[in-house]
N, C-alpha and C positions, 0 to 999 in steps of 0.2 A: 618548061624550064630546062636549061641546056645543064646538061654533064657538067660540063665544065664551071659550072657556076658554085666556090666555095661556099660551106657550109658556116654557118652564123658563128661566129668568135664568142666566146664564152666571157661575161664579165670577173674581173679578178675577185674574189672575196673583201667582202668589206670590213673592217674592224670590230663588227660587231658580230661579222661571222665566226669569226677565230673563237675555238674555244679560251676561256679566261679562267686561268690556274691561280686561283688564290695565295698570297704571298705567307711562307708561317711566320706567325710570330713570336718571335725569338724572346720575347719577356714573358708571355703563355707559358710556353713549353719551360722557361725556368722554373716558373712557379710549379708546375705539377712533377720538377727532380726535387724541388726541395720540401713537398709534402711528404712525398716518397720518402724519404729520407728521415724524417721525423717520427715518420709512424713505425720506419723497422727501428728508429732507437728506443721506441717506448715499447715494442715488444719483446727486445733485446735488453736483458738487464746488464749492466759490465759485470765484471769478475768481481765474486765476491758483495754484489747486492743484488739485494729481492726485490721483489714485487713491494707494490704500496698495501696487496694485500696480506703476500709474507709478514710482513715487517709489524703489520696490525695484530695477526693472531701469534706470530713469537715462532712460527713451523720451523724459520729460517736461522734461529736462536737455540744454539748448542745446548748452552743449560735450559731452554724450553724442551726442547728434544730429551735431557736426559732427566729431566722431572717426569714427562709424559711415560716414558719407559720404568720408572722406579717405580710409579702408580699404576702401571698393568702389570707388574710382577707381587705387588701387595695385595691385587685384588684376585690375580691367581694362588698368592698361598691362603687367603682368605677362605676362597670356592674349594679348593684342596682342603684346609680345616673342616668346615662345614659338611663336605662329603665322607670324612674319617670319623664327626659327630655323628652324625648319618646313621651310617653303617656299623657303629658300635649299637646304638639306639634300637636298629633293626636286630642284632646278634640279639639284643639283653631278651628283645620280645620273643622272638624266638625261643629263646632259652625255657622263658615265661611258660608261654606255651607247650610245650614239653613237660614239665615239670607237671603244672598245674590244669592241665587239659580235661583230666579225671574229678578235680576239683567237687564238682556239684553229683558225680556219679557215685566218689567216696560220699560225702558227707551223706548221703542215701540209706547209705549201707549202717551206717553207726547206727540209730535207733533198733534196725535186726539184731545185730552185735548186742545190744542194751539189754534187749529181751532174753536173748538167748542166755545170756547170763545170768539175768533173774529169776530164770526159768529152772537151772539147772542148780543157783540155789538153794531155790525154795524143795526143789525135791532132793535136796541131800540132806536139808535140814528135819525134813518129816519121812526120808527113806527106810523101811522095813528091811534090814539085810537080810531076811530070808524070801523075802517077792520077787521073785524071779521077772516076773513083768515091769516093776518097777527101775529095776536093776538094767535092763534093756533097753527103756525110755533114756533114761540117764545116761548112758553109755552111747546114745543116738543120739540126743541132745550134746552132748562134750564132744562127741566126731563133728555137727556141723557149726559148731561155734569154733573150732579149733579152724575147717575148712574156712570160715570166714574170716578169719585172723591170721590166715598164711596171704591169703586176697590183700589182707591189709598191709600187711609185711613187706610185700613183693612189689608194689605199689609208694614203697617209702612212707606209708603210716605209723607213726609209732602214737603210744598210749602214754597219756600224762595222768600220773596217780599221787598226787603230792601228802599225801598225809605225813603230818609232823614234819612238813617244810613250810617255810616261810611264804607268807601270802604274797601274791606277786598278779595285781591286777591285769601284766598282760597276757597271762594265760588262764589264770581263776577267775570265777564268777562266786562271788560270795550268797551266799543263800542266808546264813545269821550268823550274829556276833553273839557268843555265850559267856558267862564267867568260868573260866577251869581250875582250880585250887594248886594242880599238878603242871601246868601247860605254859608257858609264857604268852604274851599277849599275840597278838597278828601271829599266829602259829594254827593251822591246819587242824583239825582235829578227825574229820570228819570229809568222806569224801561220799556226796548223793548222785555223781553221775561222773564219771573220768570222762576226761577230755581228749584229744586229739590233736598231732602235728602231720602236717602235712609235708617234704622235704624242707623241716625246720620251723616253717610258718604256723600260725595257732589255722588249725581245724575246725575246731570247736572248743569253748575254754572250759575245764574241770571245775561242776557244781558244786561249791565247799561249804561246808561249816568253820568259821575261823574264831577263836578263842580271843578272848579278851582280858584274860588273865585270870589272877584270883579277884576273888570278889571285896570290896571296899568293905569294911564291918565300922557299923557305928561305934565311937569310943562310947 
């Protein structure tokens, strides 16, 4: 093959070699500015309107807004109340307790008190003032009755001893009704066991005998 013999001429590209660029279309691309458009005006409310679902529960609604505010300010002085009942409630128990803590440990005590009374009594009533032994018991006996009656003292116990007062069911315990010729009716005559307050409160109530007047005589 000689040199000089040109090399093959290349055929020009056919039409269907050309790349082929798709034309846009101009009524497409309207369509997806004016969706565009529609969606940011429903996520945009104008000035001055709400939502479809503002508008349903009243949020966007002044006087909703100041009803909602009026009813959390009632239900805070309500909880405010409630915690000042509380805490008074709490003070009273407290107080309670205090007072009455001793409660079951006095009321213990009083039957010894009872004895001890009866005791010292009965030996003054059959005491020989020249027994020297006798005189000695009695005077030990009256030291620790006195000792347990300062306990009760110091403790805010006081001694209910009604005789020749008026019957008063919430501190007496009536034991019999008698006729008294001298006595008016519901009138105390008689006391079988004194009673007991506790700061105020009945202790235990005073075992009475209460009079029921003079007695009815057949005509």
């Amino acid at each position: 093959m000689s040199t000089d013999e040109q090399a093959p001429q290349q055929d020009p590209p056919s039409e269907e070699d050309k790349v082929h660029t798709p034309a846009v279309d101009a009524n497409a691309e309207n369509d997806d500015t004016t969706d565009i458009k529609n969606r940011e005006s429903e996520q945009i409310p104008e000035d001055g309107e709400g939502t479809a679902d503002e508008k349903a529960d009243g949020s966007g609604d002044p006087a909703a807004i100041e009803e909602q505010l009026q009813a959390a300010k009632d239900q805070t002085l309500r909880v405010q109340a409630e915690m000042q009942n509380l805490r008074r409630r709490v003070d009273r128990d407290i107080e309670k307790a205090h007072k009455y803590a001793l409660e079951n440990f006095l009321g213990e005590l009083l039957p010894v008190v009872d004895n001890l009374e009866r005791g010292l009594s009965t030996l003054n009533e059959g005491l020989d003032s020249e027994d020297e032994a006798q005189k000695a018991i009695g005077e030990g006996i009256e030291l620790t009755l006195k000792s347990f009656v300062d306990v009760l003292v110091r403790n805010k116990v006081e001694p209910v001893d009604p005789v020749d007062l008026a019957f008063d069911p919430e501190f007496h315990q009536a034991m019999a009704m008698i006729p008294h010729p001298e006595v008016s009716a519901n009138t105390i005559i008689e006391v079988f066991q004194k009673g007991y307050l506790l700061n105020g409160r009945l202790l235990r109530p005073a075992m009475v005998v209460v009079s029921k007047g003079p007695e009815d005589k057949e005509a």
